[in-house]
Residue, then its C-alpha position, 0 to 999 in steps of 0.5 A: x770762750x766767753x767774753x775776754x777781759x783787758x784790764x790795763x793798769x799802768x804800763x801793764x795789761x792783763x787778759x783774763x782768762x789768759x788765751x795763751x796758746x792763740x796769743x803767744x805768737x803775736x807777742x812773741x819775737x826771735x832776737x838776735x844776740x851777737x857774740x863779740x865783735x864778729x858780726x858773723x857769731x851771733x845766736x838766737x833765742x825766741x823771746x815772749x813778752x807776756x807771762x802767764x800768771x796765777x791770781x792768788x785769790x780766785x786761782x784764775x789764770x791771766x795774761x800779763x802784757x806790757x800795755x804797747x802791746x795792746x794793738x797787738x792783743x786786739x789783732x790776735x782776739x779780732x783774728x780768732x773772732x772772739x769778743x772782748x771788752x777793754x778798760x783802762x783802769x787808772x787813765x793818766x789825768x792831766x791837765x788840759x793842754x794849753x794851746x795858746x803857749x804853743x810858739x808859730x809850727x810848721x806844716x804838719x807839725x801841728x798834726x803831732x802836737x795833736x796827736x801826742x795830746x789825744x792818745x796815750x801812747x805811740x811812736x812818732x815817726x819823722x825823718x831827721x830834721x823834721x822839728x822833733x826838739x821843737x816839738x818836745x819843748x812844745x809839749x813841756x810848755x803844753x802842760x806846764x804843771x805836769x812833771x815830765x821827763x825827756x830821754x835821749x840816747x847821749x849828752x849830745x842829744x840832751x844838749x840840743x834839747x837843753x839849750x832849745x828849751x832854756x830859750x823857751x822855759x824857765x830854768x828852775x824847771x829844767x833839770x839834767x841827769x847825765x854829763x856831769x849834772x844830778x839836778x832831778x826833782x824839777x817839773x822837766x828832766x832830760x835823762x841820758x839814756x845810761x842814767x835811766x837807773x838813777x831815774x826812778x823817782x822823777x819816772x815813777x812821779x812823770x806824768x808825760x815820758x819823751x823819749x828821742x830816738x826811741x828805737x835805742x830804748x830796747x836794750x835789756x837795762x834800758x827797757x828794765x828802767x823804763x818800767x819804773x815809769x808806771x803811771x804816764x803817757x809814753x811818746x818816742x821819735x824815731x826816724x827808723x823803726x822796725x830797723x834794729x839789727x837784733x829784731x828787737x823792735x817789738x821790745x820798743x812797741x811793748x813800751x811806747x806803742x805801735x806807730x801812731x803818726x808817719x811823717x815820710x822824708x818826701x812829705x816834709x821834703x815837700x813842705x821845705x822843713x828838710x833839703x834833698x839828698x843826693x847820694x854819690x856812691x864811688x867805686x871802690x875797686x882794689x882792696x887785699x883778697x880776703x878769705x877770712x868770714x870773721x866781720x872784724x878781719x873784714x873791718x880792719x883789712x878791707x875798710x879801715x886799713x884799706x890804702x887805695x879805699x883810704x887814699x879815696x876816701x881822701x881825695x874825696x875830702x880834700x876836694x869837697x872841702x876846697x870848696x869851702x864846703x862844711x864836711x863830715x867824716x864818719x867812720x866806725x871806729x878810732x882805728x880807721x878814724x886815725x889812719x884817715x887822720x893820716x892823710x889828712x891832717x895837714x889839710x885842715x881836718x880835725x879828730x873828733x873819738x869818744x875813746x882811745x884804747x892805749x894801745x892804740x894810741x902807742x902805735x898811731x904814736x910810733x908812726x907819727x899820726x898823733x903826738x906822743x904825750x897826747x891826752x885823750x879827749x874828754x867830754x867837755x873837748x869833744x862838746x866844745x868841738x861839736x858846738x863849734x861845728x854846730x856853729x860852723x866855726x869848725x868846717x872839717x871833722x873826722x869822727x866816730x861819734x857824731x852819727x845821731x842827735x847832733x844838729x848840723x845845719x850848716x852841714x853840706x856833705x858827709x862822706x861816709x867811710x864805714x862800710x857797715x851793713x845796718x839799715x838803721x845806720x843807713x838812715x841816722x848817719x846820713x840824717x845829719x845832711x837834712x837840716x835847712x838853713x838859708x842858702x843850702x839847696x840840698x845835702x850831699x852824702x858820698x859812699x863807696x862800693x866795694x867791689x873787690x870782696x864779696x861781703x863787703x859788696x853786700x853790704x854796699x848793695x844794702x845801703x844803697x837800698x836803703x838810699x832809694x826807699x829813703x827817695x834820695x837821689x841816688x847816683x850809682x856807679x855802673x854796677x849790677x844787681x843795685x836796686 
């Protein structure tokens, strides 16, 4: 074969002639879809993300691939030894940086800015606490007469970025898409990730796209929106890639490119931007002997009904915040979020949920644990809860909802109650606890080990490998086969 073609064009790459039998393995990926809420009932189902077109003028055959591939293409072509050229054939033009706008960094965070200004596209990776929504309204000052829009998971993120860049940035540059706000058409957006549809004309006219937490981006309705943004430079943060439970990882790299900067938690450690974290994992030894494999009879019977682990759990918080510590309660669902609420209420703990099925509500009711007539909680309470959080005016919580893109940095100890498998869970919950603040030495994160049923232990083994390639300090119960 002659030499091969890569055009990129926008977001998308064509290669002509298509080489789709030696490329389609490299751009190829086996997702796992969940059916309900059992974990344990999920299909797969191999995804190609390139398609094989037909010019309608010449007839020739070509590959069409989104542009985050590119890397990939490259590998695939160099690893059958055969040439090729590339050309961008409409490079995004910008202005040229000003770097005098950029407030003092920290160590290594200069490296980012430099790296987002040079390249096209790619992944940032950096562990929570890092400075990530510093760097975005750096970028933003950067390039101030470039339109440019920020995306994140959910309002609480957008908050954060909204109120460290009002500092910074003028206001009638700033609008909101998202919470209650529609103020598109200004130099900077900051979009929920659920109003990308709304989007389109900000996206397609942006010339830079940021997107926190990108490894959320890879759903189907999330990744559709996001192609409306054709004409820009493509930067994600995230603190975990390659970790989501679907392996849809490489619908993020198709639109933000590989990894193009690695922070490592020990690197900014080291540097004093986040505190240490030791782990605590408490044996969990009594729980009712389960056969069922269905993950929502788990759920409910082993962890969120569990009494003893419930009672343990408890104690735990009650001790820690004695000390007047601020302390965090994570858990999975308003279920067992109400049945810890139980326990704990008159100590001072408050309930922090996104949603209440009514049902629900009517049995927590009966039992006492809530008061009848109770209204739900609405955005603007839970934002009001988490901002007195953020302060420390708030020094006990027990939620379901503040497990990413929440900045507590007067938080001391987490204890989190879910019991879940997900790597990725693994590193944003605990992320919460890395944030510096004067006087705070380290974070301090308990867990629970399940010993009294089989799956449930497993799952614990996997957390706590995720702890120890993390390089926190991790203090075991005397346990086999935890590594």
């Amino acid at each position: 074969m002659d030499i091969v073609h890569i055009r990129k064009a926008g977001n998308l790459l064509q290669v002509i002639p298509d080489c789709y039998d030696f490329l389609r393995p490299a751009l190829t990926f086996t997702r796992r879809v969940q059916r309900g809420r059992d974990a344990n009932r999920a299909v797969y189902e191999e995804v190609e993300l390139c398609e094989l077109r037909v010019d309608q003028k010449t007839g020739q055959r070509f590959l069409k691939v989104p542009s985050g591939l590119r890397s990939r293409v490259k590998r695939a072509l160099r690893a059958f030894n055969q040439p090729f050229d590339y050309v961008d054939l409409a490079p995004v033009q910008l202005e040229d940086p000003e770097w005098p706008t950029v407030s003092m960094t920290r160590e290594g965070q200069d490296a980012i800015l430099a790296k987002i200004a040079t390249c096209d596209m790619g992944q940032i990776q950096a562990p929570t606490g890092e400075g990530k929504t510093w760097i975005i309204v750096q970028i933003c000052k950067l390039y101030p007469h470039s339109k440019i829009v920020v995306v994140a998971p959910g309002i609480g993120e957008v908050k954060t970025i909204r109120d460290r860049m009002l500092a910074e940035i003028s206001p009638i540059q700033v609008g909101q898409l998202g919470g209650g706000r529609h103020e598109q058409g200004r130099r900077i957006l900051l979009c929920v990730k659920n109003s990308l549809r709304k989007a389109e004309a900000d996206l397609a006219a942006c010339k830079i796209l940021i997107y926190d937490e990108c490894h959320t981006a890879a759903g189907q309705k999330t990744s559709l929106a996001l192609t409306a943004a054709s004409r820009c430079k493509m930067f994600g943060f995230t603190a975990s890639p390659e970790m989501r439970t679907d392996r849809a990882d490489m619908v993020v790299e198709a639109l933000f490119g590989p990894v193009i900067h690695v922070t490592t938690y020990q690197e900014s450690q080291k540097r004093g931007n986040i505190v240490p974290i030791r782990v605590i994992v408490r044996p969990v030894t009594q729980g009712p002997q389960l056969t069922s494999k269905n993950s929502t009879v788990l759920n409910r019977h082993g962890i969120w009904r569990n009494k003893y682990r419930n009672q343990l759990i408890a104690d735990d918080a009650r001790r820690f915040s004695a000390d007047g510590q601020q302390i965090l309660v994570t858990v999975e669902t308003v279920e067992h979020a109400l049945e810890l609420y139980h326990h704990l209420r008159g100590d001072g703990f408050i309930l922090v949920y996104s949603f209440m099925d009514k049902h629900l509500r009517m049995r927590y009711e009966k039992t006492g644990v809530i008061h009848a007539g109770e209204h739900p909680m609405t955005t603007k309470e839970r934002m009001e809860l988490q901002e007195q959080f953020e302060t420390g005016a708030l020094r006990r919580v027990i939620s379901t909802c503040w497990n990413q893109g929440v900045d507590f940095k007067q938080l001391e100890v987490l204890i989190r109650a879910d019991g879940l498998a997900s790597a990725l869970r693994s590193i944003q919950v605990p992320g919460r606890l890395s944030r510096t603040i004067e006087g705070k030495d380290y974070g301090l994160l308990i867990d629970y080990y399940d010993e009294f049923n089989g799956t449930l232990n497993n799952r614990a083994k996997g957390r706590i490998r995720v702890y120890n390639k993390s390089g926190w300090n991790v203090q075991l119960p005397k346990v086999i086969g935890v590594s």
